[in-house]
C-alpha positions, 0 to 999 in steps of 0.5 A: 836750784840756787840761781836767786843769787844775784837776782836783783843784778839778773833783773838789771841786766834783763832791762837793759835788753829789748823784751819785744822788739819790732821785726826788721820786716814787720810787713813780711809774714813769715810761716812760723808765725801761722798758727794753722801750720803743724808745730813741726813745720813752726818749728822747721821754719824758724830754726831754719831761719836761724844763724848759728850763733843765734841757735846757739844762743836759744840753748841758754837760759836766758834766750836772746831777743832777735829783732830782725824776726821780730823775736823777743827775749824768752826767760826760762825757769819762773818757780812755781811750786805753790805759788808764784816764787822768788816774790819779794820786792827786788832793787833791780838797778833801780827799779823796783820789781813788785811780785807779791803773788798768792802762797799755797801750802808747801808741796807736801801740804797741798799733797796731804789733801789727797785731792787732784782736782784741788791741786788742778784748781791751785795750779790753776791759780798759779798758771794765772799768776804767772801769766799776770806777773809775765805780763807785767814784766816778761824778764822776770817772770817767764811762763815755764815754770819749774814746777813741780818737784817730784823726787820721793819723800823716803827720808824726812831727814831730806832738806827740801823735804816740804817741795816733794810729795810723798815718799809713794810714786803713785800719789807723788805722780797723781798729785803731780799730774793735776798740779802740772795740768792746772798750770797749763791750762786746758786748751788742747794745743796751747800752754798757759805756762810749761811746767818742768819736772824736777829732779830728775833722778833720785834726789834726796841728799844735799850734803855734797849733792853735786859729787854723791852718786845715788847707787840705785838698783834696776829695780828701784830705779824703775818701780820708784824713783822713775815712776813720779816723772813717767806718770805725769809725762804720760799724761801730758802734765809737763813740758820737760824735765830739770836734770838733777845736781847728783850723780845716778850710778856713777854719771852726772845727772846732767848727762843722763841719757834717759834724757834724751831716751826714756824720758822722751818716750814717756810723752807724746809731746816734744819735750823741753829739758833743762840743767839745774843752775850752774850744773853745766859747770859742775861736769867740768868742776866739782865732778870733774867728769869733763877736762873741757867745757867744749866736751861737757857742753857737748855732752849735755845736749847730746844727753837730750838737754836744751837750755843751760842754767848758768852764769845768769843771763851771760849766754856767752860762756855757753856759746863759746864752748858750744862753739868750740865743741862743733869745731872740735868734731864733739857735736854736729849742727844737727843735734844742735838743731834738734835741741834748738827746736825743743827749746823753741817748741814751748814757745810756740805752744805757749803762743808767743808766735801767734798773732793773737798771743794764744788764748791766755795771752789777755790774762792780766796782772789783776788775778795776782792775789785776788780774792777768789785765789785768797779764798781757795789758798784758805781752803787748800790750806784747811784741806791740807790739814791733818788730825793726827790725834784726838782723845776725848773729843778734845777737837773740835773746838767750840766758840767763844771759849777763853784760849791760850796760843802758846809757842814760836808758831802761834803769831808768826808765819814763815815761807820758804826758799821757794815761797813768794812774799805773803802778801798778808799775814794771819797767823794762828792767834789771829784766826783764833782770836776771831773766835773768841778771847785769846792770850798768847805768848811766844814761849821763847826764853829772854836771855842775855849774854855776859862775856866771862873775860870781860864781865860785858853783855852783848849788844846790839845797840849799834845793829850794824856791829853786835858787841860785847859792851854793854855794862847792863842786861837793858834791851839792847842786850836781850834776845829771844831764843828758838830752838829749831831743833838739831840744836840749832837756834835763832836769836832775835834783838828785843830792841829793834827784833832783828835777828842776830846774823853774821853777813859775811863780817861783823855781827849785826841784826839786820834781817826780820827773818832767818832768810838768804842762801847763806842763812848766817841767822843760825847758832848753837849755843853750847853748853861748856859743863862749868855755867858758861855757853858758847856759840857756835856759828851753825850758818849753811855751808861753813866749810866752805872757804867763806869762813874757812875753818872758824866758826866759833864766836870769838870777842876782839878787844874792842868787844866785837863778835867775830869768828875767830876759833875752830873749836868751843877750846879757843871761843868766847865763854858766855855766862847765859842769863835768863832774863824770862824764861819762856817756857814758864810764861807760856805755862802761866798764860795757859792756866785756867784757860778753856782751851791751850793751843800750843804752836810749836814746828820748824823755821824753813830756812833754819835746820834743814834747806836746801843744800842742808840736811838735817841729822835729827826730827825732833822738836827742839829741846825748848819747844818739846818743854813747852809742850809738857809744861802747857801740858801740866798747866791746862789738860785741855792741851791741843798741840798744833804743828806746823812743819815742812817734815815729819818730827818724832813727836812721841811724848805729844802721842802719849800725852796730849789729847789733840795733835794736828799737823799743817805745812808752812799753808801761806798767808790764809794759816790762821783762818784755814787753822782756826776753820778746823780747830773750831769744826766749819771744816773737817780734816780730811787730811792723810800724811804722805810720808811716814813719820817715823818714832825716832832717827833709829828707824831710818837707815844711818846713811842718809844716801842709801838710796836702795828702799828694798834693801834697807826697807825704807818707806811704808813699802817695805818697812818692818818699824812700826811708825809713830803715825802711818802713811796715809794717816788722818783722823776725822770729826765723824767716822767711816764704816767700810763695808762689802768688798768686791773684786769683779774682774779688774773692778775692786768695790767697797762701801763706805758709810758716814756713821757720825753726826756731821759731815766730812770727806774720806780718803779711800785707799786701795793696797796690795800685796803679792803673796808669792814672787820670785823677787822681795815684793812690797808689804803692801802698795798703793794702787789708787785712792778717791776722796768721798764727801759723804753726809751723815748716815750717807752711803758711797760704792767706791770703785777702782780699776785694777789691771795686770799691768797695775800689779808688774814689777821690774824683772831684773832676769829680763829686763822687762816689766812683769806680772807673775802669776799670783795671788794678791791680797787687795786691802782698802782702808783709811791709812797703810795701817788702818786696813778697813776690808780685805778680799783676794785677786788670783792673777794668771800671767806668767812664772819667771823662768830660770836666769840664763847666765848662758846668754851675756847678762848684765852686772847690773842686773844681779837680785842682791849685793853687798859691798857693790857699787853701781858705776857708769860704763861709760860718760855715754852710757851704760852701768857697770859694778865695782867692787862687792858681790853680786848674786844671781838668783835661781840660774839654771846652770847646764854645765858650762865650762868658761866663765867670760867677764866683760870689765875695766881696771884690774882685777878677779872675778870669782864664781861661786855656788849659793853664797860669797863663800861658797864652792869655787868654781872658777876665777877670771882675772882682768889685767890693767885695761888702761883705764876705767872706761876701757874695757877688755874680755876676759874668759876663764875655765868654769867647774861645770855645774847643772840644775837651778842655783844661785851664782855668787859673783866676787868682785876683787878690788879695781875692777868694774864688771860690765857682763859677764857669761857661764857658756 
């Protein structure tokens, strides 16, 4: 979602609207405003009393007030992913709009507490706020809340990596669910807000996210990266969902018609399902998947789609081709009315048409930032918190001991681009110093830069036009530079601390943080072989026509910086003068002190965001320095990290006695860090991803969606990881004893055998010996986190049902159980497998494939060279291109092969292999088109018994079905 820009024009134009306007006939009682009436019949009535253009207004983003029924205006989409977002203070045409509200930890940092009844509480919390703020401005802090995001962490290289959950569809689903219950409340028929699910579906790259199509298989699709939404859709945690950016098999996201299908089914609710900003536009654009808008308008709320996101709060655009798409014969009133009630449907169950407002409707601004919601962001942001290592009782900490915090972390904290304003600020050298003496320094090195023409330094005397003018290295021409990691750099004004940024033209330091859509806050300094740095403008998206194909710092005759060079060749050269070197200074201050913590991690707006992947997990080069010089300079070295993704931090693993890992946790960091470095908490913390030694053990293309196949994830990964999923170590230790496996009743002891206190995460996998399919290393089936005393005991117990232990039967098309033994493994992390016991399961054996009947494409066991397209715009999914096999088919002599494709093409058949027996071919002449298909039938070598079927698909050509009769 990219809708912040312009925001401040939003709230302008929102204020020239009427938010609650008095009914034409406010004496007149109509029926949908009777609460006692069944939500249909609400619903019924109100459309029914709507003119078409005031229905056609309803499907946009910002729905219109209507004054004659005494309706008011209805925002959509408030974030709310941990905390009430896109907080910061806004000029609004004059009017300045307060939104300072709590932040909690990143998604992902909230997930690796393990813990659904504090994710329901924090939830909760958000649900009130956004009631707060609501309350004290309807326009721009609306109640459905686009929350929470559940697309899977299986790649850390992913740019909104820190707004997902896990790479694991269960937690990702279970966390979901009590997050999503949080924030509606818990009144049985009315909503304190309505949550959106985002994005569906199979999300996980930025680079041209809008013209990439994820190709995933049947089996992935339905045992991954569906399952996260079903889950809490089932449970009735979520109003709705926001179509994805990405095209699925070849179709926009945004016409997916599991919108209107599956996704609907999964609930027992009327669903509420929106676009992503400016998506609607896209199908006509960037994916030119439609000629006309009038058609992808269409097509988008024939897909099950109810509100468009798109040109802010012009609702025009949207009408017009709505408008046009009905006279054109390409939608019907019906299916607008039908959208128009969905739309409407969270209205009433938010009890705006109520007399009374509903039951929330007195929340008022007073709970944002409260105390107690700043006292439960401290303990989710402890609980958050992962030990990732501690040799030698390096943790916990004791008070009262000399301590350097060391590193870019120690005394700053940072959002993200879905985090509110911090309302306040504690940063980890101020949870420390409570405790105790404490130094620190920012281990960034000083610098300044000569320009080798002209022998000037660069400046920033005058911050609005950076210059290569200054005859000295003074203040106005220091920086202070952080490396970020893939190479990437901030450089911060010593004289005014701004940092160094393009804004569209001059260079100027304007802005305290790296921040904005554009983030222009971003270099790589270059390192030419001959004493001279070059800098090379690594602002998001520089190919775009913004900057055109220059995005070298190049120095103009009157010393000011611009971009004027598309290589390092034709750019300034830059003698870099080290003016301190921070990773010295930081080593010094660390010397002979009790303890060095050292605060290393990653800017969330720098190296990674959305609409940026990244190509790399490493620390930056500086911060890894740093680290091994506070290493040298203090053994008693304690690395914290605080970052949005996993990083390979391999030397901290060999080297250093105490790692722990946090997310960007909010304005409560420091406190809550300090609680656990210091022992008044004990991390409980479990990675929900896992973090990989280096990029060599991810797939080399970041859009290779199918984990199967490419063995992604602790599912289906051969690597040995630098931590595991589920990884976490504690202050006192668990013995697991006696498992049992009684029916569907899996049961384990676990005893605290430390000296204090703590909380363990119990994890319940398994792995299915025997399959006909490629099955999981092992897979999480459930998790409970125990609070247990010293020496106390706790019988866990977990449910474990047949339909727990399916699979997706790509022969059937079908959910299965096979009949099978299970190995059931509980323990502390994927890895760290504490008790093992067995479940023989009787169900049933997979037949044979009968390729007599029509089978799908689609539905082949493997691939290479393939790639899933869509049928039709409509629906459907067809294979373009590659091989397909057929695995174990009991052929019975059939002599006609029968292909159903479009384009042109072969389709040969082959026995066990791509190059295998012959035994027949089909050839597709041109059909016209890629949508128009034809039927073709060829004469087939007749086979029998069980064997696997090669389709070869010759180029052009798309496969639909195809039969061997």
């Amino acid at each position: 979602m990219r809708g912040r820009r312009g925001l401040a024009l939003l709230a302008a134009a929102l204020l020239t609207v009427p938010l609650t306007a008095t009914p034409a006939h406010a004496a007149e009682t109509f029926p949908f405003r009777d609460p006692h009436l069944p939500l249909q019949a609400r619903v019924d009535d109100l459309v029914g009393r709507l003119t078409l253009g005031e229905k056609l207004a309803m499907l946009h983003q910002y729905q219109p007030a209507i004054p004659r029924l005494g309706l008011g205006v209805f925002k959509t989409g408030t974030e709310a992913l941990h905390g009430v977002a896109w907080s910061n203070d806004h000029d609004a045409g004059g009017a300045k709009v307060d939104a300072t509200a709590t932040v909690f930890p990143q998604a992902v940092g909230l997930a690796s507490t393990w813990d659904p009844e504090l994710l329901r509480r924090v939830g909760s919390a958000v649900g009130d706020e956004a009631r707060g703020l609501h309350a004290q401005d309807p326009t721009v802090w609306g109640l459905n809340l686009w929350a929470p995001v559940v697309n899977l962490l299986r790649d850390p290289r992913w740019g909104r990596n820190e707004e997902g959950y896990s790479e694991d569809p269960l937690l990702s689903g279970a966390v979901a669910t009590a997050y999503g219950q949080g924030l509606q409340g818990n009144d049985p028929s009315r909503l304190k807000t309505a949550p959106t699910l985002k994005h569906y579906a199979a999300y996980n790259n930025e680079t041209k996210r809008d013209q990439t199509s994820s190709n995933v298989p049947q089996r992935v699709l339905n045992e991954y990266d569906r399952e996260p939404f079903r889950i809490p859709l089932e449970a009735g945690a979520a109003t709705g969902v926001m179509a994805s950016y990405n095209l699925i098999n070849g179709r926009p996201a945004t016409v997916d018609p599991d919108l209107a299908g599956l996704v609907r089914g999964w609930s027992d609710q009327r669903l509420f399902n929106v676009t992503d900003a400016w998506a609607p536009t896209n199908l006509t654009r960037s994916q030119a998947y439609f000629a006309t808008q009038a058609e992808a308008n269409a097509a988008v709320v024939k897909a099950g789609v109810d509100s468009f996101t798109v040109d802010d709060t012009d609702g025009e655009p949207t009408t017009t081709a709505l408008r046009q798409a009905l006279d054109q014969g390409l939608l019907t009133e019906k299916q607008v009315d039908t959208a128009v009630g969905d739309a409407l449907s969270i209205r009433f169950r938010l009890g705006e048409f109520d007399p009374d407002g509903g039951p929330y409707a007195k929340i008022s601004p007073s709970v944002v930032d409260s105390p107690a919601h700043r006292q439960l962001a401290r303990e989710a942001a402890a609980d958050a918190m992962v030990l990732l290592k501690n040799d030698s009782g390096a943790l916990p900490l004791k008070a009262g001991g000399s301590v350097a915090a060391v590193g870019p972390l120690a005394d700053d904290l940072y959002t993200d681009w879905y985090g509110g304003q911090l309302p306040y600020r504690v940063t980890a050298l101020d949870g420390i110093a409570a405790r105790g003496p404490a130094v620190s320094s920012e281990g960034a090195d000083r610098i300044a830069l000569k320009d080798v023409a002209t022998g000037r330094y660069v400046t920033a005397a005058d911050p609005q036009a950076v210059a290569a003018t200054a005859a000295t290295a003074d203040t106005a021409a220091q920086f202070d530079a952080v490396d970020w990691g893939d190479d990437v750099s901030t450089l911060r004004s010593v004289a005014n601390g701004k940092y160094l940024g393009y804004n569209w033209g001059p260079f100027v330091t304007s802005e305290s943080a790296p921040t904005g859509w554009y983030v222009q806050q971003q270099f790589k300094v270059e390192d030419q072989g001959d004493g001279t740095v070059v800098l090379h403008y690594a602002g998001y998206e520089t190919q775009e026509s913004w900057f055109g194909a220059n995005t070298y710092v190049t120095v103009g005759a009157d010393g000011k910086l611009g971009l004027g060079s598309p290589t390092a060749a034709g750019a300034a050269h830059f003698a870099k003068e080290i003016v301190t070197d921070g990773v010295a200074a930081a080593a010094a201050a660390a010397k002979g002190k009790q303890t060095a913590v050292v605060v290393v991690g990653t800017n969330p707006f720098v190296a990674g965001r959305e609409a940026h992947d990244r190509t790399g997990i490493s620390l930056g080069a500086r911060q890894q320095a740093l680290i091994e010089a506070v290493r040298a300079a203090n053994p008693h070295t304690v690395v914290v990290v605080q970052s949005s993704y996993p990083l390979a931090l391999t030397w901290a693993q060999r080297h250093v006695p105490g790692i722990v890992w946090t997310t960007h946790a909010g304005a409560e960091t420091g406190n809550a860090l300090a609680d656990v470095l210091y022992g008044d908490v004990d991390p409980a913390g479990k990675l929900t991803q896992t973090w990989p030694r280096s990029v060599a053990d991810l797939p080399a293309d970041l859009n290779r969606y199918d984990i199967i196949k490419t063995g992604q994830t602790y599912q289906y990964s051969s690597a040995s990881p630098l931590y595991p999923f589920g990884h976490g170590l504690s202050y006192t230790s668990f013995r697991y004893s006696g498992i049992e496996v009684v029916g569907n009743r899996v049961s384990v002891t676990v005893t605290n055998t430390g000296r204090r206190a703590g909380d363990e995460v119990v994890q319940l996998y398994t792995h299915q010996r025997t399959s006909r399919d490629v099955t999981a290393v092992k897979q999480l089936r459930g998790f409970q986190k125990v609070a247990l005393s010293p020496g106390q005991s706790r019988t866990v117990t977990f449910t474990l049902t047949p339909r727990d232990l399916a699979h997706w039967d790509v022969t059937r098309q079908k959910w299965v159980t096979e009949t099978a033994v299970h190995d059931v493994l509980i323990g502390s992390s994927s890895a760290d497998i504490r008790q093992r016991a067995s479940l023989r399961v009787r169900s049933e054996t997979i037949p044979a494939r009968e390729l007599s009947r029509t089978t799908r494409a689609e539905t082949f066991d493997d691939y290479a060279g393939a790639t899933l397209v869509d049928e039709t715009k409509a629906s459907g999914t067809a294979v373009s291109g590659g091989r397909l096999t057929f695995k174990d088919a009991a052929l019975r002599g059939g002599k006609t092969l029968t292909v159903r494709a479009s384009g042109s093409g072969t389709v040969e058949a082959r026995l066990g292999s791509p190059t295998g027996r012959l035994l027949g071919t089909a050839t597709v002449s041109d059909t016209g088109g890629i949508y128009s298909y034809s039927t073709v039938s060829a004469p087939l070598t007749p086979v029998t018994g069980r064997r696997d079927v090669v389709l070869v698909l010759g180029p052009g050509l798309r496969l639909a079905s195809f039969s061997i009769r």
